[in-house]
C-alpha positions in Angstrom: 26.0 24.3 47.3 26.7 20.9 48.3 23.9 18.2 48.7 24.2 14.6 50.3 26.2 13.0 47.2 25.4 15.5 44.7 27.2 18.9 44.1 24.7 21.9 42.8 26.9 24.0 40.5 26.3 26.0 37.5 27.3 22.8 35.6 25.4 20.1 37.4 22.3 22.4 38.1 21.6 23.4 34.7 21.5 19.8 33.6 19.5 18.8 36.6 16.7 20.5 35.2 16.0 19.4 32.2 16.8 15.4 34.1 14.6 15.7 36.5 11.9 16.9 33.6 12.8 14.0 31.6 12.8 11.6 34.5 9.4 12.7 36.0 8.1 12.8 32.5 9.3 9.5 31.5 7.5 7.7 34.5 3.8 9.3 34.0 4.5 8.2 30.4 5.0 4.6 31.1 2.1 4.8 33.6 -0.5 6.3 31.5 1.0 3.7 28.6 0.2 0.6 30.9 -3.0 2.2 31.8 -4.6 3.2 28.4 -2.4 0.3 26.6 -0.8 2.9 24.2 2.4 1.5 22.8 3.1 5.0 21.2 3.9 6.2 25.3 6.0 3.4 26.3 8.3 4.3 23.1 8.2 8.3 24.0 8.7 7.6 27.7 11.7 5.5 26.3 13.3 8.4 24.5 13.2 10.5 28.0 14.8 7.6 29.9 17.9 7.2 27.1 17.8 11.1 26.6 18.5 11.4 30.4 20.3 8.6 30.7 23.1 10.4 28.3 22.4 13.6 30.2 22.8 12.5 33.8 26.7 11.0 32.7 27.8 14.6 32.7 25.4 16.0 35.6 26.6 13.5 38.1 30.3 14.4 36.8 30.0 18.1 37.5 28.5 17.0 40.6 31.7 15.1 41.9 30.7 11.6 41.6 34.1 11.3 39.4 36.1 12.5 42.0 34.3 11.1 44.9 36.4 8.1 44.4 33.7 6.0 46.1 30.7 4.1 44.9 29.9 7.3 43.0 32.8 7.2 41.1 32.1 2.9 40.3 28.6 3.8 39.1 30.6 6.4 36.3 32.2 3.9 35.1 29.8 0.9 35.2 26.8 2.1 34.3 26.3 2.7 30.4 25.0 5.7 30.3 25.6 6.4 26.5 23.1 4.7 24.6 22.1 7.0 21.4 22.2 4.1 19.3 18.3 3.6 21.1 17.4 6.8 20.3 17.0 6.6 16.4 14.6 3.5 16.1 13.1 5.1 19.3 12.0 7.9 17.8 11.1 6.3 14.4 9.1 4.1 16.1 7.3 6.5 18.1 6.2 8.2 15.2 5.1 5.3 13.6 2.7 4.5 16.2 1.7 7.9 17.2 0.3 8.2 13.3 -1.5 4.9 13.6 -3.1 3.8 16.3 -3.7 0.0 15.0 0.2 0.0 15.4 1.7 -3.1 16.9 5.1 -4.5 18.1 6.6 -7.3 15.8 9.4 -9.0 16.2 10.8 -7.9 13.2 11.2 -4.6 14.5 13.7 -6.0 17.1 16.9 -5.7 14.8 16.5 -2.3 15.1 18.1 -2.5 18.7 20.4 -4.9 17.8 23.8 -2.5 17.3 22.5 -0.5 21.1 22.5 -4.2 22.4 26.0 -5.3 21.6 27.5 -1.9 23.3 26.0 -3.0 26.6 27.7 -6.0 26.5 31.4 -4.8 27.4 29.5 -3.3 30.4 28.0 -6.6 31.5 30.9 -8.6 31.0 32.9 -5.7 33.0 30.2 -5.5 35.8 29.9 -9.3 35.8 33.9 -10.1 36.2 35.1 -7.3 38.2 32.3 -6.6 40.5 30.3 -9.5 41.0 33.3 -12.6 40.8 36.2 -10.6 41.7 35.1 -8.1 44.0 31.9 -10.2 45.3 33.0 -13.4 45.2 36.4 -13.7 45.5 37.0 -10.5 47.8 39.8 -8.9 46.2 39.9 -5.4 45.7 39.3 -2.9 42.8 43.0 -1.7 41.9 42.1 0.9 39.4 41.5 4.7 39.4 41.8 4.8 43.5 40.4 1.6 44.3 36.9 2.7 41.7 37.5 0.2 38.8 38.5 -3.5 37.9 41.1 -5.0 35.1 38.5 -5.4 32.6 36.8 -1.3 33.0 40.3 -0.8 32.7 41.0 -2.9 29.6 41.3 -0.5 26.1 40.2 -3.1 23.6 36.8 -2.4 25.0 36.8 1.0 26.7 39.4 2.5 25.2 38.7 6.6 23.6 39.2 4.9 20.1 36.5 2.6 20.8 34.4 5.4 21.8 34.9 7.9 19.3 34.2 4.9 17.1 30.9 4.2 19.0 30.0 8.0 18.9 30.9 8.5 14.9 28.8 5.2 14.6 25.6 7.0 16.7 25.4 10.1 15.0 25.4 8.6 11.7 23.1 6.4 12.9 20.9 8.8 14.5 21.2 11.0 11.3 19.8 8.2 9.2 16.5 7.6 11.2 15.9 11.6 11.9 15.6 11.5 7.9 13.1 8.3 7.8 11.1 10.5 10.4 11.1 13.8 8.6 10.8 12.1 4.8 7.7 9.7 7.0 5.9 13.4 8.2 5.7 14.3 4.8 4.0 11.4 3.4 2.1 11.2 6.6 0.7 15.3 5.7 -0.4 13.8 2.4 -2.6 11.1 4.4 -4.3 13.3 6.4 -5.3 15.2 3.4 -6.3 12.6 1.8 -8.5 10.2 4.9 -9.6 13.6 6.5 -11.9 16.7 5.5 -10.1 18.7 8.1 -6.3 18.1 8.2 -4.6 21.3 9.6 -7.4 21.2 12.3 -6.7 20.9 16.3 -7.7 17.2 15.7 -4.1 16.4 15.0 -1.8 19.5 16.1 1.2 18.9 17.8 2.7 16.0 16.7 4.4 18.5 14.1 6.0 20.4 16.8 6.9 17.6 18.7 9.0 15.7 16.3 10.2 19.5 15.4 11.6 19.4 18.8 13.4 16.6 18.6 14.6 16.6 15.0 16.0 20.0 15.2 16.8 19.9 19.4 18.9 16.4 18.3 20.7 18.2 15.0 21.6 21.1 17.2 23.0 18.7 20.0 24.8 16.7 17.7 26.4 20.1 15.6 27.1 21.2 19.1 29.2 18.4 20.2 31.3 18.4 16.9 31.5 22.3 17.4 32.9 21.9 21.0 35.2 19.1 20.0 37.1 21.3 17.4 37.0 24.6 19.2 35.7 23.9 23.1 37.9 24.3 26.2 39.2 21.8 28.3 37.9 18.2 27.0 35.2 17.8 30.2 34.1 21.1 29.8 33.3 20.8 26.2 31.3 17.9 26.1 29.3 19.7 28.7 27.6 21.8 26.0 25.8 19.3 23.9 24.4 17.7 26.9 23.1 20.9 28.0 21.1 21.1 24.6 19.9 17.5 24.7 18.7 18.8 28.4 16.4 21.6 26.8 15.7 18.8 24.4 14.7 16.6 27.1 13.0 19.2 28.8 10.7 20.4 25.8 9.9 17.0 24.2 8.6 15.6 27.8 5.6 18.2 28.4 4.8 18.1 24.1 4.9 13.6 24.8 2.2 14.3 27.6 0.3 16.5 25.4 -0.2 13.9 22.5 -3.8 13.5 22.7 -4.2 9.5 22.4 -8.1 9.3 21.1 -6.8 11.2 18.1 -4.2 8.4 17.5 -6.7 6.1 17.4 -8.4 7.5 14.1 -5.5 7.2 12.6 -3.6 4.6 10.1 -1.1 5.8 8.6 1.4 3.4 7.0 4.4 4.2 5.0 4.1 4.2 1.7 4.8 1.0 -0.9 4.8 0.8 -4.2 1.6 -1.0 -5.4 1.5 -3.7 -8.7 -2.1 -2.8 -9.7 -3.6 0.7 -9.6 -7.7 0.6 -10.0 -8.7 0.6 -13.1 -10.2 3.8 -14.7 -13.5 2.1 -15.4 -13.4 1.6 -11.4 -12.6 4.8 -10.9 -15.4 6.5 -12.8 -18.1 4.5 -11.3 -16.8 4.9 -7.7 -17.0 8.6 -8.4 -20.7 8.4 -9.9 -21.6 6.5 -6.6 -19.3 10.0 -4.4 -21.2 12.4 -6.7 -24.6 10.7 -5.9 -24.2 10.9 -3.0 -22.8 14.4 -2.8 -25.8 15.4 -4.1 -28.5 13.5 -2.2 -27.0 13.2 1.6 -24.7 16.7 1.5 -21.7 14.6 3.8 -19.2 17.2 3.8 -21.5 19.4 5.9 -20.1 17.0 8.7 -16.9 19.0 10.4 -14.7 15.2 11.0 -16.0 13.6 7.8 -12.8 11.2 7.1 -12.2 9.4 3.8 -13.2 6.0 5.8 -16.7 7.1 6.4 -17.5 7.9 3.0 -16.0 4.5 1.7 -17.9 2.8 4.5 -21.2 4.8 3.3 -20.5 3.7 -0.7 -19.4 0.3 0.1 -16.5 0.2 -1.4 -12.2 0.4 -0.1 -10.6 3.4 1.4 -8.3 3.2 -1.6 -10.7 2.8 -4.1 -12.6 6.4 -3.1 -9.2 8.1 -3.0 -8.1 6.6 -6.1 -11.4 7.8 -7.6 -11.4 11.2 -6.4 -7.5 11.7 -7.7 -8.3 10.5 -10.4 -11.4 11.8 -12.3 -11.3 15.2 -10.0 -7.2 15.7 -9.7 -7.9 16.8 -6.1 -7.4 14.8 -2.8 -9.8 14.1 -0.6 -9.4 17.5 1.5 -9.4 19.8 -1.4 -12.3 17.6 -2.8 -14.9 18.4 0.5 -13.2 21.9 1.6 -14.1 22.6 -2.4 -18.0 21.4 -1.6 -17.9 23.3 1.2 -17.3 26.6 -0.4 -19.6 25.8 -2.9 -22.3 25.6 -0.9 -21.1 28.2 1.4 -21.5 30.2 -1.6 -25.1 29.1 -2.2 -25.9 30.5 0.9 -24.3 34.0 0.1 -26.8 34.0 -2.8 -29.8 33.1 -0.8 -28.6 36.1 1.5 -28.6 34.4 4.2 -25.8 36.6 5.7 -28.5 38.9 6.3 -29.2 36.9 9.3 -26.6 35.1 10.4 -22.6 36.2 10.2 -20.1 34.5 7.9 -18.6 32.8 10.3 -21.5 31.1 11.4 -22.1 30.4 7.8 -19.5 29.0 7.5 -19.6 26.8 10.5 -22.7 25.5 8.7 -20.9 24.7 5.9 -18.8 21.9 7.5 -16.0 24.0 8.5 -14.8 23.8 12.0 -12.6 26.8 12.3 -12.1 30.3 11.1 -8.5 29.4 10.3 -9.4 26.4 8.1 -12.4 28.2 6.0 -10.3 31.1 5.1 -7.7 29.0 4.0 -9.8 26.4 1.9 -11.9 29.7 0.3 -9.1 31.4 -0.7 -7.7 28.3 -2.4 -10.9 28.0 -4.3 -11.6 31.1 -5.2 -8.8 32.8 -4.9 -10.3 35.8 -3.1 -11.7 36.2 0.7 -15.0 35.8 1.6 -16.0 39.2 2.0 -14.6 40.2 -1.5 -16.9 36.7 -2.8 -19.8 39.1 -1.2 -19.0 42.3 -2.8 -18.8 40.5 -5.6 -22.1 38.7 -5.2 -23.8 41.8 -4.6 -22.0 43.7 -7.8 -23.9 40.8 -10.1 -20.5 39.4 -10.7 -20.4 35.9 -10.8 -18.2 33.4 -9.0 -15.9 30.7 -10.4 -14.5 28.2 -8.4 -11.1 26.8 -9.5 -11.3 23.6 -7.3 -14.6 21.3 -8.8 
């Protein structure tokens, strides 16, 4: 099926889909970025634009811009649709403001974009002298590739297939790199939540796991595909067709999990990588803060609240975020999740003895407690006592007693 300008094809159409995805995607993105001033959309709706960007080279190819030999064909060559040298810092940045949402721009952060920037130049400086002085202002034709393309498109010190496989051994390592600094920053940003938040693997901050899964593996897969195709693939346009179909289904995955990203979460959040630190707090410190935790523990039962976060508890004892988690490692060897969860059960517990299962179910029980989902009790119980809760009640009503292995 042939379109105005475009040719529908198996080729063309299968990339068209996950395109338009990424382009539709990529626009509410920015919009809902300038409306709820969230930097961490601008940078996902980024990602979607260069991600489609790189796709739509081979979609309008398959369907017959190349060929056309018209102002299709120009737009192939002048437009630089490659630019995965973006899409590393994009995505490291993303995730650094998706985990905090105090996260601003610096300009320090703009070296990161500095190799993308000096592959657009060649394309400026081709667009500007061919184009714009010889074609625009001086009238003379293009002589190149029917009449499509001036001396300097044509010139192989810039445009050349050993500058390009140069630029596209230099992307993937690049790429590579910052896929790593995002999977090695996930796993220090797991041990945060567990340490400023009572209920980590909650709803409260799901997804962001499977979106940079999405990307991390979708981009790996792409990347294998393309050397894959290069060694073994068909015809040399054909080929390269593959990986850009699995960047497509990237594309096309990553922009409904993007939209999904629930922003008031974000803003709870403040997760920095981590440095190292000259001074840790000093164990006198340490015991005292926990005296003042225990205290009030005792007195003001917190962690029967379902969000209590690290924060709230420093704010309540007057004293640093880092001293409270310092003191709970520490003089308890737990983090702050296990620390509460382990409260939690204890008390749950109490309420087993009481027999107040009698009137009310576990569940609910443990919904008093301070848990906030089936999931997350059962998990937390078992860690403390090893058992579930129903064998903690038969053993409860055997006369057995209960040891917990947490506090």
């Amino acid at each position: 099926m042939e379109l105005a300008f475009f040719q529908v094809n198996l080729y063309s159409g299968l990339l068209l889909v996950g395109w338009v995805q990424g382009s539709v995607y990529a626009v509410l993105l920015f919009l809902r970025a300038g409306r709820e001033r969230r930097i961490s959309d601008a940078f996902a709706a980024s990602i979607l634009v260069v991600s489609s960007l790189y796709v739509a080279q081979w979609m309008f190819g398959f369907a017959g811009w190349y060929d056309a030999h018209d102002w299709r064909t120009t737009c192939m060559f002048y437009v630089p649709w490659d630019q995965l040298l973006l899409l590393g810092p994009l995505i490291w940045l993303y995730f650094r403001a998706a985990t905090n949402g105090g996260f601003r721009w610096k300009g320090s952060m703009f070296w990161h974009f500095l190799p993308a920037m000096f592959t657009v130049l060649p394309y400026l400086a081709a667009f500007g002298y061919d184009l714009v002085y010889l074609s625009g202002v001086k009238g003379q034709p293009l002589n190149y590739f029917f009449g499509t393309r001036g001396p300097m498109r044509e010139n192989s010190w810039l445009f050349g297939p050993v500058v390009a496989s140069g630029l596209a051994t230099a992307a993937y390592l690049q790429l590579t790199a910052y896929l790593i600094f995002t999977a090695r920053g996930y796993r220090h940003y797991r041990n945060y939540l567990k340490e400023a938040f009572s209920d980590s693997n909650g709803r409260s901050f799901a997804g962001l796991g499977t979106l940079l899964m999405i990307l991390v593996v979708g981009i790996v897969l792409t990347m294998l595909t393309a050397v894959y195709q290069s060694q073994y693939g068909e015809a040399a346009y054909v080929r390269e067709w593959f990986h850009h179909l699995t960047l497509s289904i990237v594309v096309f995955a990553a922009g409904i999990q993007f939209l999904q990203v629930d922003g008031d979460r974000i803003a709870v959040l403040r997760y920095e990588p981590p440095r190292p630190e000259p001074s840790r707090v000093p164990p006198a410190s340490s015991l005292s803060v926990w005296d003042l935790t225990q205290a009030r523990m005792e007195r003001h039962r917190d962690y029967l609240e379902p969000d209590l976060k690290l924060a709230d508890l420093a704010q309540r004892i007057a004293v640093q975020d880092k001293q409270l988690s310092a003191a709970i490692n520490a003089c308890s060897g737990l983090n702050f999740n296990d620390y509460i969860n382990g409260l939690r059960c204890a008390y749950f517990i109490g309420l087993l003895e009481r027999e107040e299962h009698r009137q009310r179910t576990l569940l609910r029980l443990a919904l008093d407690s301070g848990f906030n989902s089936k999931s997350t009790f059962n998990r937390a119980f078992r860690k403390c006592y090893a058992c579930s809760p129903g064998e903690a009640l038969a053993q409860l009503r055997s006369g057995q007693s209960l040891t917990q292995k947490m506090i």
